[in-house]
N, C-alpha and C positions, 0 to 999 in steps of 0.2 A: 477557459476563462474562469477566476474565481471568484466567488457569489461569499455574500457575507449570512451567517449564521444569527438569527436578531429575535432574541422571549420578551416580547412587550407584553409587561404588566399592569394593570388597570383595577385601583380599588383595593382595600382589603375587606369585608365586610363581617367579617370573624374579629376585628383588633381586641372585641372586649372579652371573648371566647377564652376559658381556660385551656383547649383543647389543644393540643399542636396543631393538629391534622386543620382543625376551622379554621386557626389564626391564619395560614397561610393560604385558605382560600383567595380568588381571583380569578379577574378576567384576564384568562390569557390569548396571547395573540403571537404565533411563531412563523416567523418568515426565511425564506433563501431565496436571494438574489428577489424578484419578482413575483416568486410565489410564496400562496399565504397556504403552509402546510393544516391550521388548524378552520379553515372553511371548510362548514360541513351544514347537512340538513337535518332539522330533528324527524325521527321516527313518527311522533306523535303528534306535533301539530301541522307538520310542513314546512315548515320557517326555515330560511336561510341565514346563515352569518360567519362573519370570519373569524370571530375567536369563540371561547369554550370558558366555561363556569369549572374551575378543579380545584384542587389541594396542592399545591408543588410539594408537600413535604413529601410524600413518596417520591418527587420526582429528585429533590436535594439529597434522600437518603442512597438511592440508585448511582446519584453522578458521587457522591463521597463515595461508597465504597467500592466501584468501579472505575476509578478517575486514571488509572496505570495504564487500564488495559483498555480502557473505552479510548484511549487517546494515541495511546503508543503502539497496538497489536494492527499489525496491516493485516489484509486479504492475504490467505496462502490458496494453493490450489483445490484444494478440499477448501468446501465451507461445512462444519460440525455446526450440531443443532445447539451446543455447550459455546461456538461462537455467537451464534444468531442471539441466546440469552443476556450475554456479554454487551451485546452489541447493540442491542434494539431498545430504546428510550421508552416504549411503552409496558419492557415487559415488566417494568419493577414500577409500574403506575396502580396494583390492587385493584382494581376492578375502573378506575375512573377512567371515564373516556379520553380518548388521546390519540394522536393521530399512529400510523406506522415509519418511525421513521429511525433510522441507522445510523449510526458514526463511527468510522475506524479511521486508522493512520493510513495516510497515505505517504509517508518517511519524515525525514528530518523536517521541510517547512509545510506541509499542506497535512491537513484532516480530512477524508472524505464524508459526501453525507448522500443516502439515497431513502425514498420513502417509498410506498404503493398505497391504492387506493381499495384493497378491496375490502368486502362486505363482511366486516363480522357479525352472527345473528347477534349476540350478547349484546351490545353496546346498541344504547339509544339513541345515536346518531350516527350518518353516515359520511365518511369524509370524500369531499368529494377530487380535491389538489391530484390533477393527473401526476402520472410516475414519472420523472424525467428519462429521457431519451437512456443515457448511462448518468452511472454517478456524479454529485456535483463537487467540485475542488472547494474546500475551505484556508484562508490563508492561516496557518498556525497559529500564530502568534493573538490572531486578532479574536480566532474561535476558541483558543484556552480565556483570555482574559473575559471575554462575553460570558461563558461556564460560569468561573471562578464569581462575577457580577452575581448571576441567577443564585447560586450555590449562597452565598456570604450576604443575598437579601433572606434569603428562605432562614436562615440561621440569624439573621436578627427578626425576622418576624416571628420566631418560635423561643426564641433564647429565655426570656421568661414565665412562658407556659407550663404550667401545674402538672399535665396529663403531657407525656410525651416528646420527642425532640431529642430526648436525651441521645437516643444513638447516632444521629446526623450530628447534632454537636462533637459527639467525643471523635468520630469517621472525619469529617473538616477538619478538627483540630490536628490529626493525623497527618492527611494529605497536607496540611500548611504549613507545618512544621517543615516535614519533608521538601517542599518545595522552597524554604527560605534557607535550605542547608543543600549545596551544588552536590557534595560527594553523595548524598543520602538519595538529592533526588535522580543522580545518575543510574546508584544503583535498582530505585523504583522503575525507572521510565525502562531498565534492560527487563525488570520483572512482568513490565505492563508488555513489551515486544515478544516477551512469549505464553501471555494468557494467563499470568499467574495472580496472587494474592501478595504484594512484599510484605504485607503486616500480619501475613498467618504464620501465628506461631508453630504450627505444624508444617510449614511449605517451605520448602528444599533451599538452601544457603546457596546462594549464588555465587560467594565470593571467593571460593578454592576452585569453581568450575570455572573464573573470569582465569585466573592466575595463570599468569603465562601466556595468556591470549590477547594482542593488543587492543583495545576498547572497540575501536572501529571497526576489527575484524568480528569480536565477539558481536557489535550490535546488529551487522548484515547476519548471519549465523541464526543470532535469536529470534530475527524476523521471518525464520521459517520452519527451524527445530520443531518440531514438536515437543512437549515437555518431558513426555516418559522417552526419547532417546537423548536428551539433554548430554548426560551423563558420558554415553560412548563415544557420540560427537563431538564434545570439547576435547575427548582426548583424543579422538583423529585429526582433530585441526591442531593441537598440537605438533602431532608427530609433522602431518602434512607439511605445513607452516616453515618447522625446522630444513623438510627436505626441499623446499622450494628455494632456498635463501644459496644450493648448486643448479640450478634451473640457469639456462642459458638469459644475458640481458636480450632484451629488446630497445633498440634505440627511437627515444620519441622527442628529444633535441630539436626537431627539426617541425613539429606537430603545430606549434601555432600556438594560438587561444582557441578549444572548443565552442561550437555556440550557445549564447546565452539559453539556460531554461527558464524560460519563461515562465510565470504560475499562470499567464493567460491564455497558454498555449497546452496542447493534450500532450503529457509526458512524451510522447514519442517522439514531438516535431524536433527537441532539441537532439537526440541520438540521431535521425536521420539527415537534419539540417550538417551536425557535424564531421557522418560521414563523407558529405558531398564537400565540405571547408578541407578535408584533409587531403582529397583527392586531387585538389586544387594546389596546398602547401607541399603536398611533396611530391606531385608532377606524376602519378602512379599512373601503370600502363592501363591503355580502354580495356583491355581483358581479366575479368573481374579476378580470374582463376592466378594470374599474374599475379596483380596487383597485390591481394592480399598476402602470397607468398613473400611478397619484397617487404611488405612490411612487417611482416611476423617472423619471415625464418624460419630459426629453429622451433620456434614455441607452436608451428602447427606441424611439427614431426611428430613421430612417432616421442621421441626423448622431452614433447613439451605435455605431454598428458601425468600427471601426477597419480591417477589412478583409474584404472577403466571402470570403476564402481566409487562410491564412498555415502554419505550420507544424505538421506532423502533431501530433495530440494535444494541442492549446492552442484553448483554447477562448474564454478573455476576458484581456483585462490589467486591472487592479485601481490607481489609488493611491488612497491611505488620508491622507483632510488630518486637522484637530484635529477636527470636528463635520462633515466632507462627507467625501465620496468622488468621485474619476473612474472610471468603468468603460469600458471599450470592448470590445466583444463583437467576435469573430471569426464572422461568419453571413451564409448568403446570402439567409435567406429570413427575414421578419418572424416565423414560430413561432420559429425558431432563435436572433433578437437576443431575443428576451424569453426563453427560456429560459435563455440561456449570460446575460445582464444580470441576473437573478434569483440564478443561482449565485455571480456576480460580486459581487453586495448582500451574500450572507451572508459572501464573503471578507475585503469590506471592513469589514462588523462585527465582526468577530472577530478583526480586524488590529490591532496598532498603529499609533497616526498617525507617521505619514513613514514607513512601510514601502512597499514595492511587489509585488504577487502578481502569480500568474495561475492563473486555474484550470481544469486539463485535464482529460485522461481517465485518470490515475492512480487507481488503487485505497488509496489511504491515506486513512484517518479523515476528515482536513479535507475531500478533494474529495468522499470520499461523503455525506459530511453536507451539503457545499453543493449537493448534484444531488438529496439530498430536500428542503431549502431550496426549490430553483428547483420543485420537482414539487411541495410544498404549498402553495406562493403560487399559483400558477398553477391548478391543478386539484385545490384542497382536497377531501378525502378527506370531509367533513360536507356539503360544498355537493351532491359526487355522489351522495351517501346521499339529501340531501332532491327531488333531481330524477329519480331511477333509474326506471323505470317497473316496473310489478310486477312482471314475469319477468327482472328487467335489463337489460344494453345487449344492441346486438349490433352489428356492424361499420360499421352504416350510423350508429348512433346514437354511436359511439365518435367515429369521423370529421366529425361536427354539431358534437360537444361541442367537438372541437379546433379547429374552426374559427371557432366562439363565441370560445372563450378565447384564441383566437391561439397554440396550444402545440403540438407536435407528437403527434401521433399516440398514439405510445409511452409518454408523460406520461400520459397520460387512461386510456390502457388500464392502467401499471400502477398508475395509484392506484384505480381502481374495483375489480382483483383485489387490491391490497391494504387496501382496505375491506370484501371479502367480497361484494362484486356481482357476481350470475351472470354471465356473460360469455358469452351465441349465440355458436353457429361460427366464436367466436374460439380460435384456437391459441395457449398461452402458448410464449413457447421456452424449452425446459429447456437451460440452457448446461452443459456439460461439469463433469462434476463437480470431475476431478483436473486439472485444467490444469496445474499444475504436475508434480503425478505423475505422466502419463499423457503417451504421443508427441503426443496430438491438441493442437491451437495454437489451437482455438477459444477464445474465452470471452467 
């Protein structure tokens, strides 16, 4: 479900202040959904309350010249401490208090937002807004305009001040520009998808690496690139790209309408929802190991893997014709082309024809939804119910199943624990809660 991102502000008490920094004093007050992120207790008296006495100008000078990457850069599998910097709204606040709280992309419509509550000694108050369960969805469109609101107040409260402002104004005027010119801000939001600066005059030309790479390929690409292998990967996606275009079709004519994704719903429900609508549209046999054969063919042979290695975090290339698809999986093992070929299937559904994808290990809506795609085609959560033995699986029986199905491992175990089948002396892994809030780079 997605919760709305809301900086109420109360008062200026600085207006006659030469200062930048004072004029934009306030009482601020920041909410998601039903929680108030800025309730906290002071140190020294005791006193509780829901908003905080601060300066936004460090907070306006942070979202100007972060506004690419704070918005556009999703979760990859590493979290770097050069993300968390990026990422987290309090580190560019100078010493004033403020709560802990994060914003990335979560793809083309949603932003994500997650906070924690723990104890910094430095800071004279302590917040107190529990952490949510996981991250919370932001709707796009509604959390860029609310920014832009907060940003373009801080910048008339400051726009005449003597003492400072100057670099927030000329950073705004930057990002505004950019944003009222489509081609410019095209190029920004592919710069802000992999961590970059597009206004450092010193930082890397994106536009001979885009060249030759279709927009929508290159933007799935940049959402998991790393920036220092930028360079070798646009030109394997090249080369790839070209070789996929003799890849055998895939017929999806017959595929329906996918289900809706919902932004009220956790990325995954629409991948798995639309495994289960296809299974239905094109009558596929109960045996999982079948079925997906009938649908893929060639593209889960041996001749549909494009390469058994290629670039970190890329998993399949995708094109998308009028009623087929090419898929080429990046695997080296047969579980591996049928899983990453299956994720590949729902990219291509969900594509327009003459687009180009790929889809990796990025945390954004679309690739989560196709990695429960590829996990309900494969190791349907109904088929494991009907086969389970009464006490459930246990490790020996997890690893039968995967070998039946041809899927990895990992497939089978989490669809059985997310069907509610006991799981013997298997260990789930609990990954890191705050990755993003937190030093640790698991996740």
């Amino acid at each position: 479900m997605t919760s709305d991102l809301i900086f109420h502000r109360d008062g200026w008490p600085g207006s006659l202040s030469d200062d930048a920094e004072a004029r934009s004093v306030t009482r601020l007050r920041i909410e998601v959904g039903d929680a108030t992120l800025t309730r906290h207790v002071s140190k020294r008296g005791g006193t509780d309350s829901e908003a905080i006495n601060t300066s936004l100008l460090p907070l306006g000078e942070f979202l100007a010249n972060n506004w690419w990457t704070l918005l556009y850069e999703p979760l990859r599998p590493t979290v770097t401490d050069a993300f968390r910097v990026r990422h987290r709204l309090d580190s560019g606040m100078r010493g004033f208090a403020f709560p802990s709280i994060a914003v990335w992309s979560g793809g083309a419509r949603t932003v994500m937002t997650d906070w924690a509550s723990f104890e910094n000694p430095f800071s004279t108050v302590s917040f107190l807004t529990a952490s949510p369960q996981e991250p919370i969805q932001l709707e796009r469109e509604a959390t860029e305009l609310e920014l832009m609101d907060l940003v373009e107040t801080i910048v008339e409260r400051v726009r005449d001040a003597r003492d400072g402002g100057r670099d927030l104004l000329e950073a705004w005027d930057r990002v505004s520009e950019s944003i009222s010119n489509p081609g410019e801000a095209s190029y920004c939001a592919a710069a802000g998808r992999l961590g970059i600066d597009p206004y450092d005059p010193d930082g890397i030309d994106l536009t001979p690496l885009k060249d030759g790479i279709p927009e929508q390929l290159f933007d799935d690409v940049s959402e998991i690139v790393e920036i220092d292998d930028l360079v070798t990967t646009a030109a394997w996606i090249r080369g790839a790209e070209a070789r996929l275009k003799l890849f055998p079709e895939t017929d999806i004519s017959y595929f329906g309408v996918p289900a809706e994704d919902s932004l009220g719903d956790k990325p995954a429900v629409a991948g798995h929802a639309s495994a289960e609508l296809l299974r239905g549209y094109a009558g596929l046999a109960k045996d999982p190991r079948t079925a997906v054969a009938e649908l893929l063919g060639g593209a889960i042979g041996d001749q549909g893997a494009i390469a058994s290695a290629g670039p970190d975090g890329i998993n399949a290339l995708v094109q998308r014709l009028d009623t087929a698809a090419r898929i080429g999986a990046i695997a080296k093992s047969a579980r591996q082309r049928r899983f990453r070929a299956c994720a590949g299937l729902y990219m291509a559904w969900t594509t327009e024809p003459g687009q180009a994808r790929a889809t990796t290990q990025a945390f954004t809506r679309r690739q989560i939804a196709s990695r429960a795609f590829a996990a309900e085609l494969l190791a349907p959560q109904s088929y494991l119910l009907e086969i389970m033995p009464r006490h459930g699986f246990d490790d020996e029986d997890i690893e039968a199943l995967a070998s039946e199905v041809i899927c990895p491992y990992s497939t089978v175990m989490w669809q059985a624990y997310r069907a509610g089948i006991p799981l013997r002396g298997i260990e789930i892994p609990h990954f890191d809660k705050w990755p993003v809030m937190t030093a640790r780079a698991s996740f």
